[in-house]
C-alpha positions, 0 to 999 in steps of 0.5 A: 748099496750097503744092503746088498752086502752079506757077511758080518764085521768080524768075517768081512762082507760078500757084494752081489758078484761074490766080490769079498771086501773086508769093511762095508767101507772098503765096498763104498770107497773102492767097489762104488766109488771111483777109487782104486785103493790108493792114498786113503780112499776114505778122503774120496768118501768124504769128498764126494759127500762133501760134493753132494752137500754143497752142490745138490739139492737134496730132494727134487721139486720145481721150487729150487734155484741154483746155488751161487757157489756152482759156477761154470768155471769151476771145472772140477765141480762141474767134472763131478757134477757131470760124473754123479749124473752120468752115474745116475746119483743126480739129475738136473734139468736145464743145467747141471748147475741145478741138480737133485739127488736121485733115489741112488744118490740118496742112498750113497749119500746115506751109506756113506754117512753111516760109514765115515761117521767114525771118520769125521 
């Protein structure tokens, strides 16, 4: 995703819309991530990575089970769950308990390294 931006720190960078954004941060955090700006979008940032971690499995394979700590009832993971598949940042067969990264979720996954890396 990041790829796609032109431009430079010190001038701002330009996505594929003509959109300006002053950091590559701001592009992930508002013009990717559902977030509107408010707060510290940055948190969302870290909160979807976290999300990502702890709850999909980083490549995809037959030889996987699902995590113990992915359970129905947790509604909030399974509300992101259900949003990163929708998105298109993971995919699961039989339940979404049990889901992989995508090739798109792979690469928000490493943008999103790149750029909280300061922010840890």
């Amino acid at each position: 995703m990041l790829e796609k931006l032109t431009g430079n720190e010190m001038d701002g960078f330009e996505d594929e819309t003509g959109c300006h954004w002053d950091t590559k941060a701001d592009y992930l955090f508002t013009g990717v991530l559902p977030s509107c700006g408010c707060g510290d979008p940055s948190d969302i940032g870290k909160y979807v990575r976290d999300m990502f971690l702890k709850h999909v499995k980083q490549t995809g394979g037959e030889d996987y089970s699902c995590w113990d700590n992915t359970k129905y009832e947790d509604l909030p993971v399974m509300f992101f769950l259900s949003w990163a598949d929708r998105a298109g940042y993971i995919e699961h067969g039989s339940t979404v308990r049990c889901s992989w990264m995508t090739d798109k979720g792979n690469e928000l996954l490493d943008d999103l390294n790149e750029v909280l890396k300061d922010k840890d």
